[in-house]
N, C-alpha and C positions, 0 to 999 in steps of 0.2 A: 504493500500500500504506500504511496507517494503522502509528502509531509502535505505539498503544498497546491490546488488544484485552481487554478485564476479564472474566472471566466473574464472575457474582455479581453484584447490585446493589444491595445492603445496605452498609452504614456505611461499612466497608471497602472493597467495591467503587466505591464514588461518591466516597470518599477520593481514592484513586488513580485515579480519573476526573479529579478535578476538579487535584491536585497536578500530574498531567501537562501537565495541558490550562495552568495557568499554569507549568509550565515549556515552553511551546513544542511541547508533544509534541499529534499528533491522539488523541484516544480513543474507544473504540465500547465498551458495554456490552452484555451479554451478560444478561437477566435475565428470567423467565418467569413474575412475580407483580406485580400492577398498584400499583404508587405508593398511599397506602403501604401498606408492609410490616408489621405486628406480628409480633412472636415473644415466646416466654417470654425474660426480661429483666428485672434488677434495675431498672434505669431510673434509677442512680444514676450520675451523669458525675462523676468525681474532675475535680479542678481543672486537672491538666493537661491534659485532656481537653477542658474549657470553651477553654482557650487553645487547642488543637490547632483547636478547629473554629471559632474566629475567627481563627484565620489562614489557614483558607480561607475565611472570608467569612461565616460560619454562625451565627445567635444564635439558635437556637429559643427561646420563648418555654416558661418554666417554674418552677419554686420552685428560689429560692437555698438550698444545703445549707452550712451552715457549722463541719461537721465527722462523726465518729464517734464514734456511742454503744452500747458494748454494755451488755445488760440481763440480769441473769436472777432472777426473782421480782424483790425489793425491792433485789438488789444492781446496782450501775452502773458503769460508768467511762466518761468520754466525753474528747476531743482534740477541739479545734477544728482546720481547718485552717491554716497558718501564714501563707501570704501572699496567700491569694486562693481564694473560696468555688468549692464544686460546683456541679453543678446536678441537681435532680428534671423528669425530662421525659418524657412517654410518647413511646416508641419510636415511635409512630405520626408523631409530633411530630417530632420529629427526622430522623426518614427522609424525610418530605418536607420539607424543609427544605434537608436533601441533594441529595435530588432536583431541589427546584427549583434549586440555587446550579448543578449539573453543565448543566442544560438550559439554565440563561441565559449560561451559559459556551461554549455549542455543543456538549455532548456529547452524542452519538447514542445513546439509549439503546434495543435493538429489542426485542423478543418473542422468545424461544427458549431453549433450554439447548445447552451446548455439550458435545456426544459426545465422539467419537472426535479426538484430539488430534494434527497430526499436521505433525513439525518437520524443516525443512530445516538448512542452515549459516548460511543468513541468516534464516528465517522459522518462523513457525507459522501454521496455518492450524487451528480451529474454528467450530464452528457458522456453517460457509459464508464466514467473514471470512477475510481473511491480513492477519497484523500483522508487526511486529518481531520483538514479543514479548507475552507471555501473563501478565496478575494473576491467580492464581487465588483469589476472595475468596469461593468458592461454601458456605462454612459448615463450621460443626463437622463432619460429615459430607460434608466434599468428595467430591462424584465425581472430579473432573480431579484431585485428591492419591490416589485410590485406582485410578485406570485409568493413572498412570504407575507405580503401583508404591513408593509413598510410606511406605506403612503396615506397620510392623513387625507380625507375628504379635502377637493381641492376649493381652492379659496382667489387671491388673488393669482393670475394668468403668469405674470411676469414679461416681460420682454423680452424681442427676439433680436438677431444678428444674423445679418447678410455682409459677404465676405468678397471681391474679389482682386486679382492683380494687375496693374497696369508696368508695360515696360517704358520707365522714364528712370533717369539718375536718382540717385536719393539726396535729396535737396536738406537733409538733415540730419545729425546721428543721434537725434530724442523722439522717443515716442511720441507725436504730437497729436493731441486729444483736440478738435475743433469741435466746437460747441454753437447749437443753434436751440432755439426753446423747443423742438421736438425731439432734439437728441445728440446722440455725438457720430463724430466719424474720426477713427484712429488709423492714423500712417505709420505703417511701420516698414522701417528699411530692414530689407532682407536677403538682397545678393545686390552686386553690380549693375547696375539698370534694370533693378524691378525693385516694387515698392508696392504693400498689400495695404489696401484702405477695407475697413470695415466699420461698417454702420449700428447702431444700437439706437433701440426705438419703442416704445409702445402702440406704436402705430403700424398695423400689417402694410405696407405699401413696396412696390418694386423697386430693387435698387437706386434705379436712376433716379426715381421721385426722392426718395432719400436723399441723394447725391447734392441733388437739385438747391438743399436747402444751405449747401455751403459752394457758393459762384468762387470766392477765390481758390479753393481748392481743383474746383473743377476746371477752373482754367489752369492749374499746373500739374493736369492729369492729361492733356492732350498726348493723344496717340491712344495706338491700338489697345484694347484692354489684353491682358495678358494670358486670364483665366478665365472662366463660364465662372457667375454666380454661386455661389455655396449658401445656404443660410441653416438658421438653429433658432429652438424655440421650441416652447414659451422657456424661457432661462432658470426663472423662480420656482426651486423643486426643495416642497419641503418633505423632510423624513421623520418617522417616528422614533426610531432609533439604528443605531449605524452596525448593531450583534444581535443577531439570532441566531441562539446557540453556537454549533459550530462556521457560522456565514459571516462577515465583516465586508461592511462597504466600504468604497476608497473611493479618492477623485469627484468627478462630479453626481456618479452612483450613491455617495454618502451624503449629496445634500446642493445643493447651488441656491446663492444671493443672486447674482449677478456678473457679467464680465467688464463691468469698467474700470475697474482698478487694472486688469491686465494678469489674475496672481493666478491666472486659471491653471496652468502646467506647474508652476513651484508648488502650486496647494495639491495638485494631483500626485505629484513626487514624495513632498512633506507627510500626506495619510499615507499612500503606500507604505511607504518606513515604518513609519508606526503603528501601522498594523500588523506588520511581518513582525516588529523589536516586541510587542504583544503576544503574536503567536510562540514566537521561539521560547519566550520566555514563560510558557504555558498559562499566561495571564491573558485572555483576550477578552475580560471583562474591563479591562482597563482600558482597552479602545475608545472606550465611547469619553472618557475625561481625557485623553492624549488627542481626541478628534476635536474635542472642544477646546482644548489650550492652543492645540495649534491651529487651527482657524479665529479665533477670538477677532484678534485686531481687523483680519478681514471683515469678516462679518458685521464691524461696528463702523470699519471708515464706509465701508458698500453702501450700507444700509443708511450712511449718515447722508452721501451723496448723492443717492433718490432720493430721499425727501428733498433735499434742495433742491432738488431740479424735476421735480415733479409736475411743477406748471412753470410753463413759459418763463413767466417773469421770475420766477425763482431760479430756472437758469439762466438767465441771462444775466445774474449776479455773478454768476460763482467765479468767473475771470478775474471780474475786475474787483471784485474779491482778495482771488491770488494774488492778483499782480498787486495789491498795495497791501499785504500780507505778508510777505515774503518769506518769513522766519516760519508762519503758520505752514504757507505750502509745501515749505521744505519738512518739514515735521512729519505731513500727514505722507511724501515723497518716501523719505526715511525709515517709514511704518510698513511698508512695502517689501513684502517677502523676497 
């Protein structure tokens, strides 16, 4: 019987593939989309995130980000990060990168999705495996968090994200957040002339309407788009709890605010860890207070920054805000996984 049985094989799931696999544990993946992966994705990795995924071994190759800048028209405010740069990476990039560090490690990755979930006093048994115990990294819309019964009656929708690339130089090496009262649109540099803009909205509408609502941007998007549309949604997924029994959620399976902060892959990195340092440690009751310490700050700057910008005029503050703030945006910059 294998220690460690992942369903999902995205960031998170190849995480806790590979954290196992060097702590001594066996692991099997679970995943039924061929290496690699894309999805809608800011594609920006905060700094602790660049250190998470070199200490499992991982340096995809990408544009250094050396900090956040939000824009709106001619107003600015921008934080460098304090002790060590992000990075701009296409998800494609990163996922196999993932990929390959888990398969040179020995992890078995197979073909399938995993159904019907179904757990003894010592075991769990899915998609044909029997392990110890269960990752479930299967995505913002988990099945295995929704066929144990994870998902409180749903309430507010949340917001969605549409994603794509255009090939232009990267006119900046900061995340740059533009802000309009219906939403944002985040540049993020990510190879040599291309630059992935993605939109965040409560408003269902097609990209280009989206687009629409930031003219300076879109005049420094001229030329071919790069990639076909991607999007995600509804963002806001709340959980009941992140253990049952032998099952542990990770990444965005254990729960999502939202992606404006950017923390999406360091918070996906951060649970895996510590749900694997849980398992090993045959405490995986302790998950669910290691899920909550380390997402806290997230959860509270997220959560802080929709409500400010919930209606129009409440965002149309938040810049100029920053900008005559300075110390504040750096603070809340700093806080940033």
């Amino acid at each position: 019987m294998i220690d460690v049985l992942v369903a999902g094989g995205g960031p998170a799931g190849l995480a806790a593939a590979v954290h196992a696999t060097l702590a001594g544990l066996t692991a099997v993946v679970v995943e039924p989309r061929t290496a690699p992966v894309d999805k809608a994705c800011g594609e920006g990795v905060m700094p602790g995130g660049v250190a998470a995924l070199r200490a499992l071994g991982v340096e995809p190759v990408g544009r250094e980000l050396r900090g956040i800048r939000y824009v709106d028209g001619r107003r600015r405010a921008e934080a460098p990060f304090r002790d060590r740069p992000g990075l701009g990476v296409r998800r494609t990039t990163l996922h196999q990168a993932l990929h390959e560090r888990a398969l040179g490690l020995g992890v078995r990755i197979v073909p399938g999705k995993v159904g019907e979930v179904r757990q003894t006093q010592d075991s769990v048994t899915a998609a044909g495996v029997t392990a110890r115990w269960l990752i479930a990294a299967d995505g913002l819309h988990s099945p295995v968090r929704r066929r144990l019964g994870l998902e409180p009656p749903r309430g507010a929708r949340g917001r969605y994200g549409l994603r794509r690339h255009y090939h232009v130089a990267p006119w900046t090496d900061f995340v740059e957040i533009h802000w309009s009262g219906h939403g944002e649109a985040y540049v993020t540099p990510v190879a040599d002339g291309l630059v992935g803009v993605a939109v965040l909205s409560r408003v269902r509408r097609g990209y280009d309407e989206h687009l629409a609502d930031f003219p300076a941007l879109t005049a420094a998007l001229r030329g071919a788009p790069a990639t076909e549309v991607r999007g995600a949604g509804p963002l806001l997924q709340r959980v009941r709890r992140r253990v049952e029994g032998r099952v542990l959620l990770v990444g965005d399976a254990a729960g999502y605010v939202d992606a404006l902060t950017g923390e999406g892959i360091a918070l996906a990195l951060a649970t895996a860890e510590a749900a694997v340092h849980c398992v090993a440690a045959g405490r995986p009751e302790r998950y669910e207070r290691e899920w909550a310490r380390t997402t806290r700050r997230h959860r509270l700057l997220t959560r802080a920054l929709l409500a400010a910008s919930s209606r129009p005029a409440g965002a149309r503050l938040i810049v100029p805000v920053a900008s005559r703030l300075p110390p504040l945006f750096a603070a809340a910059v700093h806080a940033l996984r």
